[in-house]
N, C-alpha and C positions, 0 to 999 in steps of 0.2 A: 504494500500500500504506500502511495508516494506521501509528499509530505502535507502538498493541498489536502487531499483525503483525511488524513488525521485532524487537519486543523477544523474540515469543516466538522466529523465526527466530536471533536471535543464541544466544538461548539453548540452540536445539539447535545451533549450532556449538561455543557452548562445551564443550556436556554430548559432544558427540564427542570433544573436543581432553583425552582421558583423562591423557596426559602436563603438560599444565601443571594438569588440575585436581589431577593428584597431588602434585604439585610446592606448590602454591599451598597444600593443606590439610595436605599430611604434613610438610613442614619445620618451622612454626611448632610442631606438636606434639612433633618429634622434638627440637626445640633447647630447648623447656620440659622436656620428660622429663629431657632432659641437665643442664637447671640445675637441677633441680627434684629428683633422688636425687644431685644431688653435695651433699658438708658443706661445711660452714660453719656524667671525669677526671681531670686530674691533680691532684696535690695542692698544696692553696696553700702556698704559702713567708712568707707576711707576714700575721698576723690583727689584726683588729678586735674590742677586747674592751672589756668593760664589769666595773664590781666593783662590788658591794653590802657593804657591812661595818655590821657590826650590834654591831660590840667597844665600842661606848658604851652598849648598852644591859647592865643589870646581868648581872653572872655571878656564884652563890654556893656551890655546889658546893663543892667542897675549897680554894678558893684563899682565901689570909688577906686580900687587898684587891682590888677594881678597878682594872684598868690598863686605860689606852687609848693607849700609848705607842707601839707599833709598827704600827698597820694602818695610820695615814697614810706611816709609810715601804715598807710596801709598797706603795702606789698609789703613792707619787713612783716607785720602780723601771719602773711599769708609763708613768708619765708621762716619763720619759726615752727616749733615744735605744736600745730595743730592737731588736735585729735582729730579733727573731721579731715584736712583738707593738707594737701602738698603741691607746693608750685614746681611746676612744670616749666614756665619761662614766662617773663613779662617782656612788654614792648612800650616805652617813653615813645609816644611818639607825638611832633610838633606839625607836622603837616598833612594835609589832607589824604595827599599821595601816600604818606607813609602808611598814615593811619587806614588808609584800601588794602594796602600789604598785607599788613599785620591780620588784618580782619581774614581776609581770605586764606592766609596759614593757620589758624585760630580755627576755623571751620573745616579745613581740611583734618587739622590733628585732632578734631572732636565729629568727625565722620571717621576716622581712622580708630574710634578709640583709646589715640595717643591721651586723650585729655574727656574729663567728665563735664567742666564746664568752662566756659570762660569769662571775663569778666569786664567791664566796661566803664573805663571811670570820666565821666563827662569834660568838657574843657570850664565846668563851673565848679570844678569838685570842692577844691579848695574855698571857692568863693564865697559859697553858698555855709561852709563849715565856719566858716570864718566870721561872718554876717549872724550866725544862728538862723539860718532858711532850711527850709526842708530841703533834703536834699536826694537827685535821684543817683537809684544805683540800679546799674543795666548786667542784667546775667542772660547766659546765653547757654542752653541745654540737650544734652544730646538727649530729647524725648520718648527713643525707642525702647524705653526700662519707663514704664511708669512708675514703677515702686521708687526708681532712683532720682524723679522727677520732685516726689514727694520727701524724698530722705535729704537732698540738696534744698530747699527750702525751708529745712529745719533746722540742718548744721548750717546755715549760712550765719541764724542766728549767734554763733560763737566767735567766726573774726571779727563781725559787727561789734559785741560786746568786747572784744579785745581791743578795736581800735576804739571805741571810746575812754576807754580806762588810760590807752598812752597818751591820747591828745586832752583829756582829761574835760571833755565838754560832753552832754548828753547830745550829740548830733541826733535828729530826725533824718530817719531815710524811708523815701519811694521806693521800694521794690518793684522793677520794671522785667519781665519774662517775654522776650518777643516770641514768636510764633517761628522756629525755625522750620527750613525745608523738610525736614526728616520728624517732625513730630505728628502726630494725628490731631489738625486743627479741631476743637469744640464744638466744631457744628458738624461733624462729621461722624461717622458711626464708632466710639471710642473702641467701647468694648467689645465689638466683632474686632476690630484691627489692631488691637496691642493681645489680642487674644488668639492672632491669625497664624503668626509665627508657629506659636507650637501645636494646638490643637488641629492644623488643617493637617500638615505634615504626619501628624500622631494618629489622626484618623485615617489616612489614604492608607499608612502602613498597615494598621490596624485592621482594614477590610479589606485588601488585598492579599495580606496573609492569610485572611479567613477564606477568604474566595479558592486560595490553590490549594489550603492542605490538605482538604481531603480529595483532592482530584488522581494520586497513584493508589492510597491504599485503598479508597472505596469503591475502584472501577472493578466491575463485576469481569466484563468482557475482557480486562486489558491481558491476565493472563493466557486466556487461548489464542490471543493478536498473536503473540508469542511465538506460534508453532507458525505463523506464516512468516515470508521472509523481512517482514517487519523489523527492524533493530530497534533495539532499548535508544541509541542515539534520536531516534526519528520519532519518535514516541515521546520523550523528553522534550526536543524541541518543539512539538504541535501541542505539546501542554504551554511550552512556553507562550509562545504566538498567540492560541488563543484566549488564553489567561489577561495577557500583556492587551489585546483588542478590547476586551472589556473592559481592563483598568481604564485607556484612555477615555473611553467613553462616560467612567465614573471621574477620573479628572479633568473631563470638560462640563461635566454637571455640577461639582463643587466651582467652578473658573466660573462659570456662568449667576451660580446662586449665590455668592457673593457680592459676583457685580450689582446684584440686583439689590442688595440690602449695604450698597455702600462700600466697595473694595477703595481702600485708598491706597494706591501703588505709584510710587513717585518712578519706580526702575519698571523697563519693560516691562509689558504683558506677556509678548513672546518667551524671556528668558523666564519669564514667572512659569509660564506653563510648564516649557519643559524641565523646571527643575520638578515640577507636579509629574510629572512623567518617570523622571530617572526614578523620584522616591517610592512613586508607584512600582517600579520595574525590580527595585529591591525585595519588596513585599510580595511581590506575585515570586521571586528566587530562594526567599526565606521560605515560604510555604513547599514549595516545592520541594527543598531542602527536607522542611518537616515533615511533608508524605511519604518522603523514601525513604527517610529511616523509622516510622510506624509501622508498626503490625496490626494495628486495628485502626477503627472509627476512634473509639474512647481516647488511646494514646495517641494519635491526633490535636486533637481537641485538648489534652492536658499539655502537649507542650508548646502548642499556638498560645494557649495562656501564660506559660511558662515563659516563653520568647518574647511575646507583647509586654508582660513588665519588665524583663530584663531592658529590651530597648527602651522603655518609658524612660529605669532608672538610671540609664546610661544616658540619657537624651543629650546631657550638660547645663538643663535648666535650673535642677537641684542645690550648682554649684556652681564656682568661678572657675572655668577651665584653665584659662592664665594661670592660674593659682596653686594648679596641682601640680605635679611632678611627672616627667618624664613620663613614666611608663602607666600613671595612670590618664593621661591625656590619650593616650595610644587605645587603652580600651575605650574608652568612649568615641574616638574618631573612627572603630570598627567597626561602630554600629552607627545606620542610615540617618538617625536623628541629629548626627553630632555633625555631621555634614548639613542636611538638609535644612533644618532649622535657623542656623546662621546665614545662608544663601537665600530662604524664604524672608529674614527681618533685616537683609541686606537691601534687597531689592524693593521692598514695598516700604519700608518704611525710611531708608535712607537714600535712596536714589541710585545704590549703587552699581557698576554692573557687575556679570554673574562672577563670580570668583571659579576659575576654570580647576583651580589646584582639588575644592572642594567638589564641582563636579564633576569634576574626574572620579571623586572618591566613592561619590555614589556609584558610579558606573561599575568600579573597580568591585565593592563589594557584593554587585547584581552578577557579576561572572565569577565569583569565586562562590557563592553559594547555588550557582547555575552546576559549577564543575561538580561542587558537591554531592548534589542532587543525584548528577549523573553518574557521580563515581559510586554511590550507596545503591544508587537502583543495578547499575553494573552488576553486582556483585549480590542481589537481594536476590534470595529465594523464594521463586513462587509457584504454586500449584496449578498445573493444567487441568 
């Protein structure tokens, strides 16, 4: 039997197996409709920040003279032993032009996650401190952590209180939060899109692992295929193909149900999709994986469960992957979420484009549990 023949033969088994295709198409829609009419990791404890001050270049507005007296001791506070906060690099800058520079490395290194925030000290900073006027202070946040959105507006509280103790005045200050490109503006669907990143990726894996693993050990017919000149390779792959036909088609019903309740994606659609694709392509390899080394339905079924939270708790959302050590980074970038996730809040909520090294990595882990698949079924004994 060639290989068209298997593919369409799987695909009427699947088109039979009406319970996981209902499973497979209606959950992902059902968990979007639920984010998607409701309103609206963990959070870092220690940031990485940068300041730009611009209190040298002129201010004439209501104030009788130029001062530049205080914005260097607020960078000494942020250059001290803070608990919340460590400077990263400040930039004095006196001209406009400068001050464009600074700005666009400032955004660069807080899109890079060089930096958590950065800082913006007015050309009135001084003036305003000086007069006893309220005074604004401009921060600038990398949004795609909401938690770390809310934990930066708390510790800012503490250089604030430090630099009033050095300059020894109760300054008022404006808290000013512009709306950067990479955050999910307010009027937009919050909690579907800072909730996008992990749960879409968690779901495709989740229901496409479900969708393959019972498709070697539950097929009644596959072992008398067997006695024809059918090979185990040809067999493996029409599971593959047609498995992989169906994900797409549940990856373009989540792309779809999305858009519809509000996708905010600043990076490609395209590269959005197919990162929807590779993750998907994982999950129909893991399952497969999983059917050929079961010997029953039951044992199926317990180590799809088994596999789905091991990837949950390897995802790296638990944890600061920076953070850990060599060789536990290495297990977590093994499994499909420790790739996919980061590429998924890359692209839709920072603008950026796909990082090739990570899609590769998906790819990489969809053919080593393809080999696997094949090398267990190779070698499985079964009754004609």
């Amino acid at each position: 039997m060639n290989i068209s023949g298997l593919v369409r033969k799987e695909l009427g088994r699947l088109r039979s197996d009406k319970r996981t295709l209902i499973l497979l198409f209606a959950i992902p829609l059902i968990l979007i409709i639920i984010f998607g009419l409701t309103s609206g990791g963990g959070p870092s404890e220690f940031f990485r920040a940068a300041i730009i001050t611009k209190d040298d270049m002129d201010c004439f507005d209501n104030f009788p003279s130029n001062s530049t007296e205080y914005d260097n001791v607020f960078v000494s506070v942020f250059q001290d032993n803070l608990t919340s906060f460590g400077l990263e690099t400040y930039y004095n800058v006196s001209t406009e032009f400068a001050y464009n520079n600074a700005y666009i490395e400032c955004e660069r290194m807080l899109k890079n996650e060089i930096i958590d925030v950065f800082i913006l000290l007015p050309e009135n900073f001084s003036e305003t401190i000086e007069n006893d006027v309220n005074t604004d202070l401009i921060y600038f946040i990398d949004a795609s952590n909401l938690q770390a959105v809310k934990s930066i507006n708390v510790s800012m509280l503490e250089p604030i209180a430090q630099f009033k103790l050095r300059i020894g005045k109760t300054a008022n200050f404006t808290m000013i939060i512009p709306y950067l490109e990479f955050e999910v503006p307010f009027w937009e669907s919050q909690v579907l899109n800072y909730a996008f990143a992990l749960t879409i990726p968690l779901i495709i894996i989740g229901t496409t692992m479900n969708l393959s693993c019972l498709s070697i050990v539950s097929e009644g017919p596959l072992p008398r295929m067997l006695i024809t000149p059918t090979s185990k390779r040809s067999i493996i792959l029409s599971k593959l193909i047609a498995n992989s036909l169906i994900m797409i088609l549940q990856a373009g019903e989540i792309f779809v149900a999305t858009a519809i309740f509000g996708l905010y994606c600043l990076g490609s659609l395209y590269e959005l999709f197919l990162v929807f694709l590779a993750i998907g392509l994982c999950g129909v390899s893991m399952g497969l994986f999983i059917s050929s080394i079961s010997k029953t339905d039951q044992q199926a079924n317990q180590l799809y469960l088994v596999f789905f939270i091991i990837v949950l708790l390897f995802s790296g959302q638990f944890v600061s992957v920076g953070n850990l050590p060599p060789s536990m980074q290495a297990i977590i970038y093994s499994f499909p979420l420790g790739h996919g996730i980061p590429l998924t809040l890359d692209i839709t909520l920072k603008g950026l484009p796909m990082n090739f090294a990570l899609f590769s990595g998906l790819l990489i882990i969809s053919a080593v549990y393809v080999v696997l698949a094949y090398s267990f079924y190779l070698f499985k004994k079964v009754e004609v």
